[in-house]
C-alpha positions in Angstrom: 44.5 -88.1 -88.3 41.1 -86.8 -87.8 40.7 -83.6 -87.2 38.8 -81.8 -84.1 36.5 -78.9 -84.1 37.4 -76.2 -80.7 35.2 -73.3 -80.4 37.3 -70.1 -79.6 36.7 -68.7 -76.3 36.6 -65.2 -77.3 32.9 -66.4 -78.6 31.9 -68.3 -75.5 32.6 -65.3 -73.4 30.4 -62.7 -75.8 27.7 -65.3 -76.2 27.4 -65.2 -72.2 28.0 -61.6 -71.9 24.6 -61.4 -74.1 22.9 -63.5 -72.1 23.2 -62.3 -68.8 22.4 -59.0 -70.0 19.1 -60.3 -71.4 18.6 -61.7 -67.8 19.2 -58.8 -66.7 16.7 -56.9 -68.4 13.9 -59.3 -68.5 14.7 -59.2 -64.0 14.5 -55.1 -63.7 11.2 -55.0 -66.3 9.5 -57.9 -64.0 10.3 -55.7 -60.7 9.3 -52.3 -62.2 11.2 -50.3 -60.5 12.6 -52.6 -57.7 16.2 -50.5 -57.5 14.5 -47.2 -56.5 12.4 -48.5 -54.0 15.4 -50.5 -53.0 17.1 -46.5 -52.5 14.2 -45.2 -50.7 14.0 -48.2 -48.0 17.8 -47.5 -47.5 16.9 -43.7 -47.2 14.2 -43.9 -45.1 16.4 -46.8 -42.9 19.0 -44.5 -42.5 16.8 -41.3 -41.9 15.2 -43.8 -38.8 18.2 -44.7 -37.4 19.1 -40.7 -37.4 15.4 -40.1 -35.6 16.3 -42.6 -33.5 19.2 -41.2 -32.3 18.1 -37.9 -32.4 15.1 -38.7 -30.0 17.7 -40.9 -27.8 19.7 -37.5 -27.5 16.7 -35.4 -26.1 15.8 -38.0 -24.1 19.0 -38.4 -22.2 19.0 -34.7 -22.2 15.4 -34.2 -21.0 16.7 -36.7 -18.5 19.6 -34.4 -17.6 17.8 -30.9 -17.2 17.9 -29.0 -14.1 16.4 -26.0 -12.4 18.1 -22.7 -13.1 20.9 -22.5 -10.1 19.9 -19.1 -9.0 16.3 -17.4 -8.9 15.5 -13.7 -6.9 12.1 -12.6 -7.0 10.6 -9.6 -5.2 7.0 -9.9 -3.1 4.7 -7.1 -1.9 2.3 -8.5 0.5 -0.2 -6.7 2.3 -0.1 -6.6 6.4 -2.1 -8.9 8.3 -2.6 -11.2 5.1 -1.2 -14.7 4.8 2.0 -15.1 2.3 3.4 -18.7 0.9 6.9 -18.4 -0.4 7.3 -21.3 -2.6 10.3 -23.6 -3.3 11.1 -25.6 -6.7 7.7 -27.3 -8.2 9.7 -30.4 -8.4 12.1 -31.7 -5.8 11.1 -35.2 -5.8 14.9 -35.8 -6.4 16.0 -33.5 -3.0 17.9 -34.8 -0.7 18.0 -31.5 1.6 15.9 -28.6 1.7 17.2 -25.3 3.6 15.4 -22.0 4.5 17.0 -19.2 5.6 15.0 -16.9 6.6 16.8 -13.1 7.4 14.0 -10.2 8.6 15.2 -6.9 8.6 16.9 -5.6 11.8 16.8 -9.5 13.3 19.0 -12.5 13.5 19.2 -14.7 10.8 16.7 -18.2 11.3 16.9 -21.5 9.7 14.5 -24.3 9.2 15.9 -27.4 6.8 14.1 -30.9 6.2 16.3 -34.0 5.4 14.9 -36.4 3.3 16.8 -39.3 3.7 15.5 -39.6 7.3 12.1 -37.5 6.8 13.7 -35.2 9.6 13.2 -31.1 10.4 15.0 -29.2 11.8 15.3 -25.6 12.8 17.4 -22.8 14.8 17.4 -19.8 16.0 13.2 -19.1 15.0 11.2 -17.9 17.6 8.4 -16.3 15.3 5.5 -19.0 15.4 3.8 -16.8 12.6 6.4 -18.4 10.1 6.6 -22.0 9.8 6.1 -24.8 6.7 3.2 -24.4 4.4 2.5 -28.2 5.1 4.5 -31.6 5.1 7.6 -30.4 4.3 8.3 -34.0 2.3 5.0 -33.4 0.0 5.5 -29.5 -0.1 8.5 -27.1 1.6 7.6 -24.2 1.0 7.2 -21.7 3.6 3.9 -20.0 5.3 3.6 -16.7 7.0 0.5 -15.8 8.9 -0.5 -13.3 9.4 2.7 -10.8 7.6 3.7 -8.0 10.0 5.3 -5.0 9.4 8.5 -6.8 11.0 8.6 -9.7 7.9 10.5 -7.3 5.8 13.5 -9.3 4.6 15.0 -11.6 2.6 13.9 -15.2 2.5 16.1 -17.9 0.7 15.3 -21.6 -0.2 17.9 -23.9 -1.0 17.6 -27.4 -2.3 20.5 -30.1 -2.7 19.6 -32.7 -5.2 21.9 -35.4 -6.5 21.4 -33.4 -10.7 23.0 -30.2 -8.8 21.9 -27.5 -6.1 19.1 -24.6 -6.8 18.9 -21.3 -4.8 15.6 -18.8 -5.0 15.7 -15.7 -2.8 12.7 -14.0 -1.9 12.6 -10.5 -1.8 9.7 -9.6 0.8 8.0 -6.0 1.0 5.5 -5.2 3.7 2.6 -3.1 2.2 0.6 -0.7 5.0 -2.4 1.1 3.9 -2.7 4.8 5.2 -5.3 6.3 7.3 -6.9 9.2 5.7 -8.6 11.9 6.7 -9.8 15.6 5.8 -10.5 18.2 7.9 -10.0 21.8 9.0 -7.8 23.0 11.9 -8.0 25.8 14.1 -6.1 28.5 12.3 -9.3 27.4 9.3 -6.3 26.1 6.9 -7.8 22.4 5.1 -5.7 19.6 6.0 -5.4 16.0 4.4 -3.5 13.6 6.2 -2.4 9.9 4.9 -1.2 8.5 8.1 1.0 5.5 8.8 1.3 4.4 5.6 4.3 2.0 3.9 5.3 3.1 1.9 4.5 6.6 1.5 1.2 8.2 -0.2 0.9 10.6 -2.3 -1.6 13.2 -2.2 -3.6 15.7 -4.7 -5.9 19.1 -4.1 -9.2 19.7 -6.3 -9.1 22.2 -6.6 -5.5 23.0 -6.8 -4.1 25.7 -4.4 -1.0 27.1 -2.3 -0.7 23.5 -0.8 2.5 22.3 0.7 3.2 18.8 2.0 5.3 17.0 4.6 6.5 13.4 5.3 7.1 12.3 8.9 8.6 8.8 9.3 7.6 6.7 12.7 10.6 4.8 12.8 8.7 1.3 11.7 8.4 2.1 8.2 5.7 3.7 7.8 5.3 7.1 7.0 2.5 9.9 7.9 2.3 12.6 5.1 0.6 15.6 5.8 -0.9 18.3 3.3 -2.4 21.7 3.9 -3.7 23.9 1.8 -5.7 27.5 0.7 -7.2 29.2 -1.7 -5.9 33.0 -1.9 -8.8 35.4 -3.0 -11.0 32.5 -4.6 -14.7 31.5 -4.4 -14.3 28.1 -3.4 -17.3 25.7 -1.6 -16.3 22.5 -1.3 -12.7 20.6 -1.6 -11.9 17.1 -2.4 -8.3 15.0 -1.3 -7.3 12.2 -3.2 -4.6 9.9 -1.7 -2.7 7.5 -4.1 -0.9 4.3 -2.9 0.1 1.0 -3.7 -2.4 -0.8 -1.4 -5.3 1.7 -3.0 -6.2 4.6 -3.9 -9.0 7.3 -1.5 -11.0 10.3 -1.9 -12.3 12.2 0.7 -15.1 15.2 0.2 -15.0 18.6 2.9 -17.9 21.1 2.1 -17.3 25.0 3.4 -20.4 26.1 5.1 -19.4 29.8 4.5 -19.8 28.5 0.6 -17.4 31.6 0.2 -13.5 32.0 0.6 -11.8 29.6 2.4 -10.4 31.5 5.7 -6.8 33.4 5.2 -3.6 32.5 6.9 -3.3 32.2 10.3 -1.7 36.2 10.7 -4.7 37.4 8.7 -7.0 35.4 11.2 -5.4 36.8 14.5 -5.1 39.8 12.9 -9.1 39.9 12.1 -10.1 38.3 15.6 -8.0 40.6 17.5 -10.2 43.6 15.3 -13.7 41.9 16.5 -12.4 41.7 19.7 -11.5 45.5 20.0 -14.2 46.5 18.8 -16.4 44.5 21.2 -14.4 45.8 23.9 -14.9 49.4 22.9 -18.9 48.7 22.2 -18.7 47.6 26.2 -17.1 50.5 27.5 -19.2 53.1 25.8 -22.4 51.2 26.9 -20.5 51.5 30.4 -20.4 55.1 30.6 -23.7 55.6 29.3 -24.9 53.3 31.7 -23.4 54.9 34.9 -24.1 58.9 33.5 -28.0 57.8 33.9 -27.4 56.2 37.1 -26.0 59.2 38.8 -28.6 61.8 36.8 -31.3 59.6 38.5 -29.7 59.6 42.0 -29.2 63.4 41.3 -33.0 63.6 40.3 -34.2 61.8 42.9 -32.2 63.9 45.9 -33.4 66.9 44.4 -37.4 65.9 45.1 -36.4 64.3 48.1 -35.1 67.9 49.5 -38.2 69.5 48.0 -41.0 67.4 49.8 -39.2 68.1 53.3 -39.2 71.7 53.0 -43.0 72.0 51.4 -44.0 69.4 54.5 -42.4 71.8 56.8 -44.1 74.6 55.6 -47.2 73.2 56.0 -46.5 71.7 59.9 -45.8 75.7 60.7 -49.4 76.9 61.4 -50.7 73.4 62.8 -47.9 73.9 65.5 -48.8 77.3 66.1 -52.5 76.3 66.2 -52.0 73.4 68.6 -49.7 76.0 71.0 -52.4 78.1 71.4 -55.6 76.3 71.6 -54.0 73.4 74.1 -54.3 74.6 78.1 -52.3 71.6 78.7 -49.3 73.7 76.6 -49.7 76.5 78.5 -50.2 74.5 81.9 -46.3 72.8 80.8 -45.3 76.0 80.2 -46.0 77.8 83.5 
């Protein structure tokens, strides 16, 4: 019986276990390096699709910003300027756009514009200084021209957008610069005077004295404020008043003529006139009486000669008369 040869499979398998790891080999030599770059195309894959989604994120949430919901801000304006109160830069996406507009001491006015029907609308305005800076579609905000003193207030826009609604209130101050002026009044004390001003002024000596200061308010807001001063026992030839306030700031120049002291209260004044005056009064009087004593020693003087001539005059008619009453035969003719 012949006998047949079988290979053990133990063998087989290690003879194939050696070859695949030759392949093996012989494949990652050939690719030099092919696993790692293999790893990095994974990394940077995976590292894309996270950038990918990332940028997706701030995308959608670019997309899904809004304006801040509530916005104040306060506005000094000067009077008899123009003001434009503006509403959010970007409102392509309004549907309805609402001013309310609330002046101090006055009703309450409204002007809105609708979008889906490119329609305005308004109630209860009656100022035609205040109205909409343009086409209220390409730009709502609101215009006033020219700003009184009666625009103090509160103005409020609010916009109504499909993303959510945003409010921003205006907070509007009237500024009103003073009239100021420097001068000196009757009783000699140096006033400065910042008149009708809003708001109020401050003011400041040069040089510094006994100064006191007063505010009067005119019932419209502004304010007049008032300051007098002196200068107690000082050399002083000229003075200068500086006025601070928000709309600007003034000096104004006063030069004493007397280039001595400034003039005293207004008791030390009267006190001083009423002197000059008595003395005056007493100057008068004496020249008076001097005046009339010569007068009547002159009509005295004069009587006295007057008397004198007659009786010399007299004397000398005597012995003409006599003469004449002799010498005359029409005397003696009267006579008999």
């Amino acid at each position: 019986m012949p006998c047949t040869r079988r290979t053990p499979k133990p063998r087989l398998l290690l003879i194939l276990t050696v070859y695949l790891v030759l392949e093996c080999i012989r494949a990652g030599v050939g690719s030099s390096g092919t696993p790692g770059n293999s790893t990095k195309q994974q990394t940077d894959k995976g590292n894309y699709s996270l950038a990918s989604t990332h940028s997706s994120s701030v995308k959608r949430k670019e997309k899904s910003l809004t304006l801040p919901a509530e916005a104040n801000t306060s506005l000094s304006v000067p009077v008899d300027t123009k003001a434009v109160l503006l509403c959010p830069p970007d409102n392509s996406t309004a549907l309805l756009v609402t001013w309310t507009i609330s002046p101090r001491d006055q009703p309450p006015c409204t002007r809105a514009y609708r979008t889906d029907n490119n329609e305005t609308s308004e109630r209860n305005c009656t100022d035609e200084r205040i109205s909409w800076e343009s086409r209220p579609d390409q730009n709502p905000a609101l215009r006033i021209d020219p700003v009184a003193i009666t625009h103090d207030g509160y103005y409020r826009c609010e916009v109504a957008a499909p993303d959510g609604h945003f409010g921003h209130t205006y907070c509007l101050r009237v500024l009103v610069a003073p009239k100021v002026t420097l001068f000196r009044d009757s009783n000699g004390t140096i006033v400065c005077r910042a008149a009708a001003g809003k708001p109020s002024a401050q003011i400041f000596w040069t040089p510094g004295g006994d100064c006191h200061t007063e505010e009067e308010p005119l019932g419209n807001g502004t304010v007049t404020v008032q300051s007098t001063c002196h200068w107690e026992s000082r050399q002083v030839s000229n003075v200068s008043c500086s006025v601070s306030h928000v709309t600007g700031n003034k000096s104004l120049f006063l030069e004493l003529k007397t280039g001595g002291q400034l003039p005293l209260n207004s008791t030390t004044f009267y006190i001083t006139s009423f002197f000059w005056f008595a003395l005056v009064l007493v100057a008068l009087v004496i020249v008076g009486s001097i005046w009339l004593w010569k007068t009547r020693c002159c009509r005295k003087c004069k009587l006295k000669k007057t008397e004198a001539t007659s009786v010399v005059e007299e004397e000398e008619m005597q012995p003409y008369a006599s003469y004449t009453e002799k010498n005359n035969p029409l005397y003696d003719t009267v006579s008999k």
